[in-house]
KOLVEXKE-28989 format. One record per residue: residue number from 1; chain; x, y, z of N, C-alpha, C, O in turn. Coordinates in Angstrom, 2 decimals, padded with zeros to 5 digits, always signed. Example, Ala and Ser with C-alpha at 12.3 -4.5 7.8 and 13.67 -1.06 7.14 Angstrom:
(1 'A' (+013.19 -005.69 +007.80) (+012.30 -004.50 +007.80) (+013.20 -003.30 +007.80) (+014.24 -003.32 +008.46))
(2 'A' (+012.85 -002.25 +007.08) (+013.67 -001.06 +007.14) (+012.90 +000.03 +007.87) (+013.41 +001.14 +008.04))
END
This chain:
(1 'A' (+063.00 +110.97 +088.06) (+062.34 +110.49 +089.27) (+062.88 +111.27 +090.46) (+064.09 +111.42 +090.67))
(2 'A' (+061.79 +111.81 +091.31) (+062.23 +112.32 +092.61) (+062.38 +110.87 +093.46) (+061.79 +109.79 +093.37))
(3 'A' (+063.62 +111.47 +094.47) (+064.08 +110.30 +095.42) (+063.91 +111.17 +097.04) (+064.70 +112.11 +097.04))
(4 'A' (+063.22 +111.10 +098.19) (+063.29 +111.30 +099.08) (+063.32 +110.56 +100.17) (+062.70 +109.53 +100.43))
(5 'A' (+064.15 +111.22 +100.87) (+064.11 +110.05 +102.25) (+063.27 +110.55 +103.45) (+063.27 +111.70 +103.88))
(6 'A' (+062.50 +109.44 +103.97) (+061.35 +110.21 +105.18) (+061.37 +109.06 +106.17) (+061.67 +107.94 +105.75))
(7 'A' (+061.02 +109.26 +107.64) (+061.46 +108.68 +108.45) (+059.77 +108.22 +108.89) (+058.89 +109.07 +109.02))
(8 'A' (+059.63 +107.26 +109.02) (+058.44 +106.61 +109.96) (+057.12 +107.90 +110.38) (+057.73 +108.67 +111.12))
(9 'A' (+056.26 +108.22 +110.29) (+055.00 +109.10 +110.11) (+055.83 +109.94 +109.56) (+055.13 +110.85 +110.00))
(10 'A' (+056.82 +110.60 +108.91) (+056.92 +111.35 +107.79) (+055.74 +111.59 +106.74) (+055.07 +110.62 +106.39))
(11 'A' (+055.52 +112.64 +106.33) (+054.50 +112.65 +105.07) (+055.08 +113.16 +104.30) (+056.12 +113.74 +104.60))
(12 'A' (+054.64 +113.14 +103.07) (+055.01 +113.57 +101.38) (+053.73 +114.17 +101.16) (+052.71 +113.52 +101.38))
(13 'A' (+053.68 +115.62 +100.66) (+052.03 +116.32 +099.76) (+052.43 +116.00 +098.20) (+053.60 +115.76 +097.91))
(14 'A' (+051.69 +116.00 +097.50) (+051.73 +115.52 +095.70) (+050.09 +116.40 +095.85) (+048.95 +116.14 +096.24))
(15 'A' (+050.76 +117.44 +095.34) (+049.98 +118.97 +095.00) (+048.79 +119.40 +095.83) (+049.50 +119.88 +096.70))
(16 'A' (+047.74 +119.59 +096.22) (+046.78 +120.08 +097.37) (+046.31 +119.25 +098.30) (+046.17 +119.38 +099.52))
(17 'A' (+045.91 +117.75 +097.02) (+044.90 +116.77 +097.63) (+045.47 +115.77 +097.95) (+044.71 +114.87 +098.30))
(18 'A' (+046.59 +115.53 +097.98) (+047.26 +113.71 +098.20) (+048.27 +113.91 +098.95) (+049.06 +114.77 +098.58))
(19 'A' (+048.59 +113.05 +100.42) (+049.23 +113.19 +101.20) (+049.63 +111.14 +100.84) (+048.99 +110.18 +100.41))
(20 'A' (+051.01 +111.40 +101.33) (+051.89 +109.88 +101.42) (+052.26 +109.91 +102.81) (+052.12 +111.06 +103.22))
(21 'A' (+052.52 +109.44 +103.35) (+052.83 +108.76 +105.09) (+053.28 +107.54 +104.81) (+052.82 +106.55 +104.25))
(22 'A' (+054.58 +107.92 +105.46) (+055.03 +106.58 +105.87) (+054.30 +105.83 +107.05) (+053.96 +106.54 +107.99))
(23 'A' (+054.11 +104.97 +107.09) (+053.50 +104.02 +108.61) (+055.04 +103.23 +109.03) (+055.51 +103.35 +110.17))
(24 'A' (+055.47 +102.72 +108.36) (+056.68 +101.42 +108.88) (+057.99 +101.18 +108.09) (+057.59 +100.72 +107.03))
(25 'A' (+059.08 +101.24 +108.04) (+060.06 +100.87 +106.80) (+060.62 +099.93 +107.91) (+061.05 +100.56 +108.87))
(26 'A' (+060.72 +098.67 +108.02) (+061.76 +097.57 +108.68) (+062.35 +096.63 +107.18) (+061.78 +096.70 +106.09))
(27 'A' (+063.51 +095.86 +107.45) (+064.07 +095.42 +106.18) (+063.68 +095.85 +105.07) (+063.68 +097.06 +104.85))
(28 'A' (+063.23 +094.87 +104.08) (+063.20 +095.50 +102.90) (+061.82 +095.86 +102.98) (+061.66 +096.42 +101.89))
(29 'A' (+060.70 +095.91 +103.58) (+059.31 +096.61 +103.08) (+059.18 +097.76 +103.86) (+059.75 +098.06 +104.91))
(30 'A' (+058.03 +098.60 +102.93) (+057.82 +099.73 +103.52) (+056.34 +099.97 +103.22) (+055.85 +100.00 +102.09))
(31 'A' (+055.77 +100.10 +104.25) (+054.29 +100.59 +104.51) (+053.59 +101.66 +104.63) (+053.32 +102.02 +105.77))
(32 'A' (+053.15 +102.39 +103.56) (+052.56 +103.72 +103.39) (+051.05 +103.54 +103.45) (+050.31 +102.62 +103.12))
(33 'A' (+050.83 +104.88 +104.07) (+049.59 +105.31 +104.00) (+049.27 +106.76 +102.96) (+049.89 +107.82 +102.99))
(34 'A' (+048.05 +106.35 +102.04) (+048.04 +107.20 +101.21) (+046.32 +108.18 +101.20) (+045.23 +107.62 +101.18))
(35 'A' (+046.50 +109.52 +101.22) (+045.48 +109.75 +101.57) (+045.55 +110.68 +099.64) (+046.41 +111.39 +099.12))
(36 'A' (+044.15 +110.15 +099.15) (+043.45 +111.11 +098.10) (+042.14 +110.96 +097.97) (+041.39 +110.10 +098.42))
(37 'A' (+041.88 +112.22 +097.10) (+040.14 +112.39 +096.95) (+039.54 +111.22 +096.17) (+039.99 +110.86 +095.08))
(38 'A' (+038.52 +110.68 +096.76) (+037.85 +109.81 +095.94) (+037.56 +109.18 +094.65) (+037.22 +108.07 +094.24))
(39 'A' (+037.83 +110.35 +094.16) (+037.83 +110.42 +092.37) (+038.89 +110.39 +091.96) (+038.92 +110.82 +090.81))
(40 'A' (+040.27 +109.93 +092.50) (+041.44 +110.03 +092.15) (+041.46 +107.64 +092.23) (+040.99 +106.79 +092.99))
(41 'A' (+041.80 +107.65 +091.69) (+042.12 +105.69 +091.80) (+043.51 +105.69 +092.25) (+044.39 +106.40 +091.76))
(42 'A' (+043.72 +104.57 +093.54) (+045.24 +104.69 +093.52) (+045.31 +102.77 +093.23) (+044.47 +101.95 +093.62))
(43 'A' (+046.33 +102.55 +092.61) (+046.69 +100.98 +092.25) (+047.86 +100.27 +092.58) (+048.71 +101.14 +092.77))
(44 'A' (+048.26 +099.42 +092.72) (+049.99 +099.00 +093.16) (+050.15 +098.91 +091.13) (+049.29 +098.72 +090.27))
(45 'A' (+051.46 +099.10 +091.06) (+051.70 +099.58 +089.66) (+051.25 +098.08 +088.56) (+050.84 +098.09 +087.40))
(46 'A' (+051.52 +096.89 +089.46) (+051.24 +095.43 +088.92) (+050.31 +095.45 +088.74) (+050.06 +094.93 +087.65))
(47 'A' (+049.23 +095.93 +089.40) (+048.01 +095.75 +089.15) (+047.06 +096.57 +087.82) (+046.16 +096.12 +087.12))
(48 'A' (+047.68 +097.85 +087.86) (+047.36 +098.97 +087.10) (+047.48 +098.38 +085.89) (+046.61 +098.28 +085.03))
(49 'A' (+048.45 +098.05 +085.88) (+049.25 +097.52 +084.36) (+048.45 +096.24 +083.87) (+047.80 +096.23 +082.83))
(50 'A' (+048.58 +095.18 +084.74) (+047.23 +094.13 +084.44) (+045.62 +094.46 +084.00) (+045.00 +093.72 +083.24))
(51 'A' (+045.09 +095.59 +084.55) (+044.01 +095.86 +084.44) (+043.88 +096.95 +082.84) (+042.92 +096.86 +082.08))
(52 'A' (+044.96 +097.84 +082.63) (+045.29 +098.62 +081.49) (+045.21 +096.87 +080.03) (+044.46 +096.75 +079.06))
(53 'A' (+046.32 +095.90 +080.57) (+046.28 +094.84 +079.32) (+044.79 +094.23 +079.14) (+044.09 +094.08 +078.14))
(54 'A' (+044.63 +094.03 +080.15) (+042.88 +093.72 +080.03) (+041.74 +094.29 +079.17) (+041.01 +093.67 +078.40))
(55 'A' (+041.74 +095.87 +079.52) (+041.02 +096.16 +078.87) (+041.77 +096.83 +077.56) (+041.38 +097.98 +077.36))
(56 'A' (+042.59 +096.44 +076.80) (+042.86 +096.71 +075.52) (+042.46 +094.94 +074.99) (+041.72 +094.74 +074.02))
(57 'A' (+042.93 +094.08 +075.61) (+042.44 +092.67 +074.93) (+040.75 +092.71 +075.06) (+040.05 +091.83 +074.55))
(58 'A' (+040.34 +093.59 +075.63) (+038.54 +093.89 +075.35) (+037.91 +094.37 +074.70) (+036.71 +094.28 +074.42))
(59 'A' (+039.15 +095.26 +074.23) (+038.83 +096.56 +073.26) (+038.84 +095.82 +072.01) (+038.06 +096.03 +071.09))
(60 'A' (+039.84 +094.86 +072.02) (+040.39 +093.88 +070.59) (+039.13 +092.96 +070.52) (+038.94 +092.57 +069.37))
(61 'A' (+038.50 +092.64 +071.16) (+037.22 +091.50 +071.02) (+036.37 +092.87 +070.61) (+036.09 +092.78 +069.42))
(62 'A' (+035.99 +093.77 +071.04) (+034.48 +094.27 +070.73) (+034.90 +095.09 +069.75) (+034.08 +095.92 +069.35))
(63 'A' (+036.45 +095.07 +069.05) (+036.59 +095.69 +067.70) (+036.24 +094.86 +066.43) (+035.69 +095.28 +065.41))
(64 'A' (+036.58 +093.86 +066.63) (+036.59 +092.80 +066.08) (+035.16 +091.98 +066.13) (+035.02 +090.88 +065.58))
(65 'A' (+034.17 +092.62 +066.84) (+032.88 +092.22 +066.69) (+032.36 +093.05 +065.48) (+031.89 +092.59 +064.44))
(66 'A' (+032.58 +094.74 +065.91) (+032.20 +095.58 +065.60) (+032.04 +095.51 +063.69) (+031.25 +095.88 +062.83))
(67 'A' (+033.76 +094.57 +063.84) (+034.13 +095.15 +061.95) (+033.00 +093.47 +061.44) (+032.45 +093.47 +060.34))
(68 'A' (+032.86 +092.50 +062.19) (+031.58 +091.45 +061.85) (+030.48 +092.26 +061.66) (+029.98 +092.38 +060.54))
(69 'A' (+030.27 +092.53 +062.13) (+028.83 +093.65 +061.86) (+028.56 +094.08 +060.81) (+027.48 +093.93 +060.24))
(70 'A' (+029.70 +094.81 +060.34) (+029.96 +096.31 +059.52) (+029.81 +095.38 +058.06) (+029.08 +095.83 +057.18))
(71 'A' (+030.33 +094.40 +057.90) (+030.37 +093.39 +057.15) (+029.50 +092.70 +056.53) (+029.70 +092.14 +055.45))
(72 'A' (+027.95 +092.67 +057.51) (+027.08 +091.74 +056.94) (+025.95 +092.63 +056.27) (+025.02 +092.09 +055.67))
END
């Protein structure tokens, strides 16, 4: 893991198209602004991860339809 330290409108580039900005760090939170191309998804990592378990427990229902099928 890279670790950098950046001060309040500081920015970070992550290769041509994605810029990070800081907006605010007071106590413990810190408020970024993230700029990428449209076709890129950005997620808070909790969420990513919730939505990744989701659709494998979806994948497990319409597999499990699939092998009913195959069956009759």
């Amino acid at each position: 893991m890279l670790v950098l330290t950046r001060k309040n409108g500081e920015t970070i580039k992550i290769g041509d198209d994605i810029e990070i900005t800081i907006i605010s760090a007071k106590n413990d939170q810190v408020k970024i602004g993230i700029k990428a191309p449209k076709n890129i998804e950005v997620f808070r990592k909790e969420l990513y991860e919730q939505i990744q378990s989701e659709n494998q427990e979806a994948s497990k229902d319409i597999s499990g339809l699939l092998n009913f099928f195959k069956k009759e």
